[in-house]
C-alpha positions as CSV (number, residue, x, y, z in Angstrom):
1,X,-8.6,-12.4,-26.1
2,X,-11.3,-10.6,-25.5
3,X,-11.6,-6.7,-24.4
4,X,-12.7,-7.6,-20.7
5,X,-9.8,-10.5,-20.2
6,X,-7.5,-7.8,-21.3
7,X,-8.6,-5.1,-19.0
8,X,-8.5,-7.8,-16.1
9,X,-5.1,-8.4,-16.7
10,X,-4.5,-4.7,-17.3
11,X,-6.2,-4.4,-13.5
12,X,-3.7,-7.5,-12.4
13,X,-0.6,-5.8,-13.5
14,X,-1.3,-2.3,-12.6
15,X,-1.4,-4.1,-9.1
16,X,1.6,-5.9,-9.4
17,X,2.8,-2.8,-10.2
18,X,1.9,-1.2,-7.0
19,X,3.0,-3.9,-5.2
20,X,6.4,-3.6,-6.7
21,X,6.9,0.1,-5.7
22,X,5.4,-0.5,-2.1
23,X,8.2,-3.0,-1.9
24,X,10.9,-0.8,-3.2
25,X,10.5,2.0,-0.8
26,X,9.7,0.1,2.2
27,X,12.3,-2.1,1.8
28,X,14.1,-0.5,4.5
29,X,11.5,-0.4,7.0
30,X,10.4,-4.6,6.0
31,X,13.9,-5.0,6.9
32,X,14.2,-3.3,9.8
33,X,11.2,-4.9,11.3
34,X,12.6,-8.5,10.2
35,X,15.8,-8.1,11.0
36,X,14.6,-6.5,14.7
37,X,12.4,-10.1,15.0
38,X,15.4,-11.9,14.5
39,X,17.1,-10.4,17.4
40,X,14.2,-10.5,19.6
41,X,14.1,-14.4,18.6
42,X,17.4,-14.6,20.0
43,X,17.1,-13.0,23.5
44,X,18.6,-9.4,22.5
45,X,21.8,-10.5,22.4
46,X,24.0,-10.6,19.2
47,X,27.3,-8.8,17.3
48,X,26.7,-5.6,15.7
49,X,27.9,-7.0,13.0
50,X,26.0,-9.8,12.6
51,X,22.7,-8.0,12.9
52,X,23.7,-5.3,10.1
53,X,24.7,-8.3,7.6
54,X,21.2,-9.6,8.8
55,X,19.7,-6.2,8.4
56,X,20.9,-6.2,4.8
57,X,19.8,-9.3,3.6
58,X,16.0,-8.7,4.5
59,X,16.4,-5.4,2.9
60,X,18.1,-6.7,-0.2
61,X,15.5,-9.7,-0.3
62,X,12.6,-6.8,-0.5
63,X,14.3,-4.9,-2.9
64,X,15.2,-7.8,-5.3
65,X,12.1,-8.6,-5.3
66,X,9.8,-5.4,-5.6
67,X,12.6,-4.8,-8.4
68,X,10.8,-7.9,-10.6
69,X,7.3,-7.2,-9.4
70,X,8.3,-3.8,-10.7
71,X,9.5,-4.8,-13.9
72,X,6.5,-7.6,-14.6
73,X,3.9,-5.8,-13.5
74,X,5.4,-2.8,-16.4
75,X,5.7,-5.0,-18.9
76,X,2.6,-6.6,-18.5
77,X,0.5,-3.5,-18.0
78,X,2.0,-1.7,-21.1
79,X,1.9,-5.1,-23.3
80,X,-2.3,-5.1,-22.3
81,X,-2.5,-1.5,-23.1
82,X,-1.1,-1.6,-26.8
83,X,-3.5,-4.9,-26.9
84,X,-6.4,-3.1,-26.0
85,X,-5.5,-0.1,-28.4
86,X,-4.8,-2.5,-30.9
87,X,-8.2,-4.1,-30.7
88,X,-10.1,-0.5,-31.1
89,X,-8.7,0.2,-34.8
């Protein structure tokens, strides 16, 4: 590969990364926001219950997956870097 591929995909993963984090500590509020559209959806009326195991599962959907944005977007930005240092020497 050549040294500008590499720093494109160095770019792409960085902001993968990013994304990733975003995801992780907003997760809360993406859930809240999701889970609040869902009751609206259904005319404001639902169990308590019901709308904190809805609230959940958006907020563990978010954090699943800003957890393997996280972890590609890591992986893929450290693997470029060593490329790009390996392609100096």
């Amino acid at each position: 590969m050549t040294k500008d591929k590499l720093k494109a995909l160095f770019a792409l993963g960085s902001l993968v990364t990013v994304i990733g984090i975003i995801l992780l500590f907003f997760s809360i509020k993406f859930g809240e926001s999701l889970a609040h559209n869902w009751l609206v959806k259904r005319g404001g009326g639902s169990d308590t219950s019901t709308y904190l195991i809805i609230f959940e599962g958006y907020t563990n959907i978010f954090l699943s997956a800003g957890s393997i944005l996280l972890v590609i977007g890591l992986a893929t930005t450290i693997f470029v870097y060593y490329k790009i240092l390996s392609i100096d020497e």
